[in-house]
C-alpha positions as CSV (number, residue, x, y, z in Angstrom):
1,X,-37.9,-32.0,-69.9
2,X,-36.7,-30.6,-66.6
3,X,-38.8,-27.4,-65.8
4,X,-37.9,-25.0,-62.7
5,X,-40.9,-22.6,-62.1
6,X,-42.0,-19.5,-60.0
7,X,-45.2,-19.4,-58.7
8,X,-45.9,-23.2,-59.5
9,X,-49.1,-23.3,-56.9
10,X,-50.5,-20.6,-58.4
11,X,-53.6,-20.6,-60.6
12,X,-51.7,-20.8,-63.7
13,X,-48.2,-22.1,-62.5
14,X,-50.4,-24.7,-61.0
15,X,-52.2,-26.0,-64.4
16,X,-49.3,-25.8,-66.0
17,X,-47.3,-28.1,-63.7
18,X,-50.3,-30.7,-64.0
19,X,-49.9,-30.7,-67.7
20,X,-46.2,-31.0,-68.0
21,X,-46.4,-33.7,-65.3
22,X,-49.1,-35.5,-67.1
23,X,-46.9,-35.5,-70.1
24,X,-43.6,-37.2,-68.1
25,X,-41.6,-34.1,-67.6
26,X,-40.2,-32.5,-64.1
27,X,-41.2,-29.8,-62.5
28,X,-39.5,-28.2,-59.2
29,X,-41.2,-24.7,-57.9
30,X,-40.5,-21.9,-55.6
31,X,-43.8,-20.6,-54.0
32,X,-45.1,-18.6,-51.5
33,X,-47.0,-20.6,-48.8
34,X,-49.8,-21.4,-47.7
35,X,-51.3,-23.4,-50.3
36,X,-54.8,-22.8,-50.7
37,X,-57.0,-25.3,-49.3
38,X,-58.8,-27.8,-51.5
39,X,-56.6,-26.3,-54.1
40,X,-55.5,-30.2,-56.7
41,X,-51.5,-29.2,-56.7
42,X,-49.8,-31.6,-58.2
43,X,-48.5,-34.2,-55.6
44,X,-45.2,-34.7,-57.9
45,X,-44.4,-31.6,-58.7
46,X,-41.2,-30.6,-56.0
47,X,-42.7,-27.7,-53.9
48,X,-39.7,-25.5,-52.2
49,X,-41.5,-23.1,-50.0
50,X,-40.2,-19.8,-49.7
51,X,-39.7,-16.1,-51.3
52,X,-37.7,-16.5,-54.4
53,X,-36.7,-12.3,-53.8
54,X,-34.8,-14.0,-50.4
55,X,-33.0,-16.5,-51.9
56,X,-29.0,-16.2,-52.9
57,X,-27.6,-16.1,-56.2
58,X,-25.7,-19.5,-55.4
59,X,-29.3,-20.9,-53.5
60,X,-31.2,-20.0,-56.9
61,X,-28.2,-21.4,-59.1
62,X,-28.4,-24.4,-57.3
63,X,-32.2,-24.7,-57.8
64,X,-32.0,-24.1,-61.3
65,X,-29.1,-26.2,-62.2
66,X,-29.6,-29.4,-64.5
67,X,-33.1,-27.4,-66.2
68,X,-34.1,-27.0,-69.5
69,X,-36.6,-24.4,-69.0
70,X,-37.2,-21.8,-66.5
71,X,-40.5,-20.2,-66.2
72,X,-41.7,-17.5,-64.5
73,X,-45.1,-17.6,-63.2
74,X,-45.4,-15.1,-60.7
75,X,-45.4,-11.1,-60.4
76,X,-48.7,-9.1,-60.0
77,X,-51.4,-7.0,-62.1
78,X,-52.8,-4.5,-62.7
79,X,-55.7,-5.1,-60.5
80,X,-53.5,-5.1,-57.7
81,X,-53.1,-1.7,-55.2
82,X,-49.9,-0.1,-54.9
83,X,-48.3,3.4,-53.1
84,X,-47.5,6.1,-56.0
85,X,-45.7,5.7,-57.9
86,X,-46.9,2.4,-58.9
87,X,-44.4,1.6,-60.7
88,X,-41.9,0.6,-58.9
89,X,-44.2,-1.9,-57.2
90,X,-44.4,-3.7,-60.7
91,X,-40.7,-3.2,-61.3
92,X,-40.0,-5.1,-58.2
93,X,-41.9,-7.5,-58.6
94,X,-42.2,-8.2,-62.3
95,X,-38.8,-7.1,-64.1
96,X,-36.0,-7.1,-61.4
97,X,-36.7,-10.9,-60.8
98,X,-36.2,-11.5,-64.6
99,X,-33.0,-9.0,-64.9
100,X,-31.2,-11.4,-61.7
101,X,-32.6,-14.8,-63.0
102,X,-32.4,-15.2,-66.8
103,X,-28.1,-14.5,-66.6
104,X,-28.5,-17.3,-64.0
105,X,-30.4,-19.5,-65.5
106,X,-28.0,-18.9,-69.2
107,X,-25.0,-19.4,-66.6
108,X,-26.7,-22.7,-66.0
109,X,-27.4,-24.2,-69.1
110,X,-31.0,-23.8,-69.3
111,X,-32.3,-23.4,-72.7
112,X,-35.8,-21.9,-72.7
113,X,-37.1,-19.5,-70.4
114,X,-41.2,-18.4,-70.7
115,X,-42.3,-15.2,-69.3
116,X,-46.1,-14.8,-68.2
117,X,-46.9,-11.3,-69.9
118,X,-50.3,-9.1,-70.5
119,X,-52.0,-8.4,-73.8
120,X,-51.6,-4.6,-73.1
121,X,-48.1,-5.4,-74.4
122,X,-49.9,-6.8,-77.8
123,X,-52.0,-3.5,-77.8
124,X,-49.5,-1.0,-77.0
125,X,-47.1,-2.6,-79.4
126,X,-50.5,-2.5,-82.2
127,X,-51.7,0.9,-81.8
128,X,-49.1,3.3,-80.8
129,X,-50.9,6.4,-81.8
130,X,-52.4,5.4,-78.0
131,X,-49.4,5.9,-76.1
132,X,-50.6,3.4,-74.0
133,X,-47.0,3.3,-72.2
134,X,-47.1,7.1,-71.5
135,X,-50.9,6.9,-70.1
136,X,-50.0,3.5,-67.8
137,X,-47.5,3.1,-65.7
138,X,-48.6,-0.5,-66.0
139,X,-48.7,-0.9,-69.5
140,X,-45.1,0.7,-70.0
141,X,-43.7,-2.0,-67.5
142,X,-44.9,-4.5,-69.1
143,X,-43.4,-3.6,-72.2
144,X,-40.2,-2.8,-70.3
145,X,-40.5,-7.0,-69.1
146,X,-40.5,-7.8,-72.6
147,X,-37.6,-6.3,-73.8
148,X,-35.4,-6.8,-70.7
149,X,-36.1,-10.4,-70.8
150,X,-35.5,-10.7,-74.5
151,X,-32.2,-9.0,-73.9
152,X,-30.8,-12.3,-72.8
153,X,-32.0,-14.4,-75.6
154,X,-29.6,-15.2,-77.8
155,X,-29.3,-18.3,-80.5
156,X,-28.3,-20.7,-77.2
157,X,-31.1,-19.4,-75.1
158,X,-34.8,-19.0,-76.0
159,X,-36.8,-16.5,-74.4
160,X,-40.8,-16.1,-74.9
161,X,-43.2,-14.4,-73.1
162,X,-47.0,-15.1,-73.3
163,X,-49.0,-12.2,-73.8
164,X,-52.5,-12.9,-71.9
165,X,-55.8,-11.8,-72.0
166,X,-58.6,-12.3,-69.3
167,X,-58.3,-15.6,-67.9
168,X,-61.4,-17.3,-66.6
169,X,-61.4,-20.7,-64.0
170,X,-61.1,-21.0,-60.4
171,X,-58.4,-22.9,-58.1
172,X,-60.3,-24.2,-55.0
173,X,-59.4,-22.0,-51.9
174,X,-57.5,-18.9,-54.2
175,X,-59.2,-15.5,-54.4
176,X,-60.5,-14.9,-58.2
177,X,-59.3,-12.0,-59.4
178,X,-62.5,-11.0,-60.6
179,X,-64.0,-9.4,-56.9
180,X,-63.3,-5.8,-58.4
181,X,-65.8,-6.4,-61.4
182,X,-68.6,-7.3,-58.4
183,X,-67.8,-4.4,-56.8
184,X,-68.4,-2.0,-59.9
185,X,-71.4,-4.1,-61.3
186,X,-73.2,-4.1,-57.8
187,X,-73.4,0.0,-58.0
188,X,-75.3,-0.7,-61.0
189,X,-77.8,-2.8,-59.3
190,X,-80.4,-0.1,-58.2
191,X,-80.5,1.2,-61.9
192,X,-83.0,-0.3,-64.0
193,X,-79.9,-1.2,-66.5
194,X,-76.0,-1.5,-66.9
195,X,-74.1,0.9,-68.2
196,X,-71.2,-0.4,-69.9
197,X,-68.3,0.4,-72.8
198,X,-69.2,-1.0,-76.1
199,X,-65.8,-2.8,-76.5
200,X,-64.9,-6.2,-75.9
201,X,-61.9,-8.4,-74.8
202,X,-59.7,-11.5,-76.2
203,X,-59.9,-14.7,-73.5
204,X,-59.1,-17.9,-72.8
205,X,-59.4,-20.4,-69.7
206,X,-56.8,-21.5,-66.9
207,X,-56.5,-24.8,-68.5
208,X,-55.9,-23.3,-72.1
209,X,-53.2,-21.1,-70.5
210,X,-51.5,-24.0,-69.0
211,X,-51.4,-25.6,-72.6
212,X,-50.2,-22.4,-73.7
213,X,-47.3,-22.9,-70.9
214,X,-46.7,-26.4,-71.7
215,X,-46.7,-25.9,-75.6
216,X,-44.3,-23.1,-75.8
217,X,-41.6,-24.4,-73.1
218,X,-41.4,-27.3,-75.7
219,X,-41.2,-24.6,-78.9
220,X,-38.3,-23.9,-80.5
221,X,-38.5,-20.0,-80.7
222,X,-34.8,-19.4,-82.5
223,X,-34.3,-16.6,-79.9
224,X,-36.6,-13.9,-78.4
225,X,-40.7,-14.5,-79.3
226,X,-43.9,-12.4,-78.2
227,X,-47.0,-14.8,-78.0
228,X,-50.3,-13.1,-78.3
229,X,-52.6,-15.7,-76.5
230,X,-56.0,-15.8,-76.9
231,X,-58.8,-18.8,-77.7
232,X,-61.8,-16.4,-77.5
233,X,-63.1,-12.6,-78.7
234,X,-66.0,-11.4,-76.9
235,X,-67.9,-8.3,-76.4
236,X,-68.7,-6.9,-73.1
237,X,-72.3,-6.8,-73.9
238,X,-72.3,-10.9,-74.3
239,X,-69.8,-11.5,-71.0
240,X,-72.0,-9.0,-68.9
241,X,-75.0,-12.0,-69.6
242,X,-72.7,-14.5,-67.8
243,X,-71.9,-12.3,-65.0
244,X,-75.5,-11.3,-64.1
245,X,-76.3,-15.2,-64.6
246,X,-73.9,-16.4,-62.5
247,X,-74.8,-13.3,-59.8
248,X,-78.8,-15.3,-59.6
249,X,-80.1,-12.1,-61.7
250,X,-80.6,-13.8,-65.1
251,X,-78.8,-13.6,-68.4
252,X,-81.1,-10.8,-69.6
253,X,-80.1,-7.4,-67.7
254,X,-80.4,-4.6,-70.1
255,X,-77.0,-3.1,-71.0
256,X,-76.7,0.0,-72.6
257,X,-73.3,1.3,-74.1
258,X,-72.2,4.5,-72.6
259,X,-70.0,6.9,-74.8
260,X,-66.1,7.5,-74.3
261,X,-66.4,10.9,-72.2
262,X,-68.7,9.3,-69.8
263,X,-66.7,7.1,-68.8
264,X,-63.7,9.3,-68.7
265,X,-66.0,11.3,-66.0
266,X,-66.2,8.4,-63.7
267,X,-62.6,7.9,-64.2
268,X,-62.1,11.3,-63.1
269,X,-64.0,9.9,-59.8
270,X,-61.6,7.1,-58.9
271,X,-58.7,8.9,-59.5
272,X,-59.8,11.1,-56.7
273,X,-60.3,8.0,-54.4
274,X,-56.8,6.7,-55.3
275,X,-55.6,10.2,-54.5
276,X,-57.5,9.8,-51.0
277,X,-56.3,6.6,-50.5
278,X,-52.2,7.5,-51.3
279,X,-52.4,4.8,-54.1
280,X,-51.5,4.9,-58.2
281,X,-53.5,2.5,-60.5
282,X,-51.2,1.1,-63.1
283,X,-54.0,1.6,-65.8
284,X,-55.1,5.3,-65.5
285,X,-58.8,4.9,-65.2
286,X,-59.4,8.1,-67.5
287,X,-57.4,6.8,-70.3
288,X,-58.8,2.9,-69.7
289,X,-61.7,4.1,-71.3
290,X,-60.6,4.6,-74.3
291,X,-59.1,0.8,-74.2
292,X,-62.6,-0.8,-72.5
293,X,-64.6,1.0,-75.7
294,X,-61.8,-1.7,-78.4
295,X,-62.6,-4.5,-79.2
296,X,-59.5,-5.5,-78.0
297,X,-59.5,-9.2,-79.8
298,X,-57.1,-11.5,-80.7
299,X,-56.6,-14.2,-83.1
300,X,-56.2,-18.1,-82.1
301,X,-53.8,-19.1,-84.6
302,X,-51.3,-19.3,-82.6
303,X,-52.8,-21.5,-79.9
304,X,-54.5,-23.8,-81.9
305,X,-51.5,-24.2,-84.6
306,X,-48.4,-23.7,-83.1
307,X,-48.7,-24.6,-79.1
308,X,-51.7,-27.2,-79.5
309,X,-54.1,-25.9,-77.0
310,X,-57.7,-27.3,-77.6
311,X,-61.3,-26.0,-77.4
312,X,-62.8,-25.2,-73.7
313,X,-66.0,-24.1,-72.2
314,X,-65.3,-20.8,-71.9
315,X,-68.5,-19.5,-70.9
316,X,-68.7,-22.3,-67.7
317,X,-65.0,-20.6,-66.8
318,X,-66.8,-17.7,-66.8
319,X,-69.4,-18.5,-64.6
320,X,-67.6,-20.6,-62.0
321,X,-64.8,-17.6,-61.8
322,X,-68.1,-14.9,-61.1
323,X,-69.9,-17.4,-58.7
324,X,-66.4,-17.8,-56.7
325,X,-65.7,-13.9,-56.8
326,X,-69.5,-13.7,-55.6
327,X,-68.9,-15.7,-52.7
328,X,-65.6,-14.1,-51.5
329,X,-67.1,-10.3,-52.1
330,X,-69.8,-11.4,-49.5
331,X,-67.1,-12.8,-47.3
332,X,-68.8,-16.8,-47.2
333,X,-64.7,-18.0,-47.8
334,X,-61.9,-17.3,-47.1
335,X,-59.4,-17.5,-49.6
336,X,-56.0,-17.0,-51.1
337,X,-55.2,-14.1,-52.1
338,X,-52.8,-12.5,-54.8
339,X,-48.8,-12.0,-53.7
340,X,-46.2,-10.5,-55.8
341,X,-43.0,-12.5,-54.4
């Protein structure tokens, strides 16, 4: 197989490329230097350095031409800070890409196209007495991604998006994603406890994404597929022992479960910092905590029986991702960070 990705020297894009190259197929990527130092890219997988949103129809035609499957590793989260409203930022970034490249890549001949989505899809799509897509601008535009890109699937053209959980693992010299969660916890420190939602969240690690990757591009879908991905279900309680282990303060910090309209009342807080700052979140923090009290889990059939992804140490991703985001909070590396093109 012939693969043309996004975002190949990413932390995901990156394990994925390993795996398919480890298996004898091609890979070609478009990616944003600099690479992150130390970071183990693939030494055959074709690097084109450069902003994908700058290239030509014809240049990205020509890229893509003689592929079987495009994937699209790139875009940003919600973690990331955007000008109101917000989401145009994920538009940009997320959908428009998809809406100019899937015709090309049908015009082309490619056969399979996988879309790196976000479990808030799975949730909104599960309960929609939340009106999750009403509440968060980046909720909606992720369920806006799915549909736009399965609007090009057809019986000639596969097109599956992986919805993802929290993804745990480090990429030598590339920023975790996880500095924001030292941040909060670290305001907790002076108290005598944690206080915490009582919910919990679906996981997996980098590697297990990249067999995700790997497994679906050689699925035959039939046409447009959701994937919920997830190898691991885990209450806050039980991840907030990693996290204070991996922080040098011990695996047994007190956590106590705070109700619902508490934490709405420190969500009330940061939206008044974003409205200082002349920034949107893409999850409302008011409404997230109704979401962070779920036990937002999903299964592992899918994984395990349809893609072949295999067991990891989930808690060790865990702790190496915390130790990392550690280390860059206090400014000892300097790391790459996040980009949206």
């Amino acid at each position: 197989m012939k693969v043309f990705m996004i975002g190949g020297t990413g932390l995901l894009g990156c394990e994925a490329a390993r795996i398919f190259l480890e298996r004898g197929d091609e890979v070609t990527t478009v990616a944003l230097p600099p690479l992150p130092e130390g970071a183990p890219i693939p030494e055959k997988m074709e690097i084109i350095f450069g902003n994908i949103l700058d290239k030509t129809d014809d240049e990205i035609k020509s890229l893509m031409t003689g592929s079987d499957c495009f994937i699209f590793a790139a875009g940003v989260d919600e973690r990331v800070e955007f000008p109101a409203p917000v989401y145009d930022a994920y538009y940009k970034y997320n959908i428009a890409p998809l809406e100019r490249m899937l015709p090309i890549a049908k015009a082309c001949g490619v056969k399979k196209a996988v879309v790196l989505g976000s479990y808030f899809s799975y949730l909104a799509k599960e309960r929609p007495d939340m009106k999750l897509t009403e509440q968060h601008p980046y909720i909606r535009s992720r369920i806006d991604q799915e549909n736009i890109a399965f609007s090009f699937a057809d019986e000639n053209f596969d097109v599956d998006v992986l919805e993802l959980p929290y993804i745990f693992g480090v990429q030598p010299g590339r920023k975790p994603v996880w500095v924001i969660l030292i941040e909060q916890t670290k305001m907790m420190d002076k108290f005598p406890c944690t206080f915490y939602p009582k919910g919990g969240t679906a996981m997996l690690t980098v590697r297990q994404v990249g067999e995700s990757i790997v497994g679906v591009a050689h699925y035959k879908s039939g046409g447009a597929k959701a994937w919920p991905i997830s190898m691991y279900n885990m209450t806050w309680r039980d991840f907030l022992k990693i996290v204070y282990d991996a922080r040098g303060m011990g695996a047994n910090r007190t956590v106590v479960d705070i109700p619902v309209w508490m934490f709405k009342m420190f969500g009330y807080k940061i939206l008044k910092e974003y409205k200082d700052k002349g920034i949107e979140g893409g999850i409302n923090p008011v409404g997230l905590a109704e979401i962070m009290n779920l036990e937002l889990f999903m299964p592992s059939k899918f994984c395990t029986e349809d893609l072949g992804v295999t067991p990891d140490d989930i808690s060790k991703a865990i702790f190496d991702s915390i130790k990392l985001s550690v280390a860059a909070a206090e400014g000892q590396v300097d790391l790459v960070g996040m980009k949206g093109e």
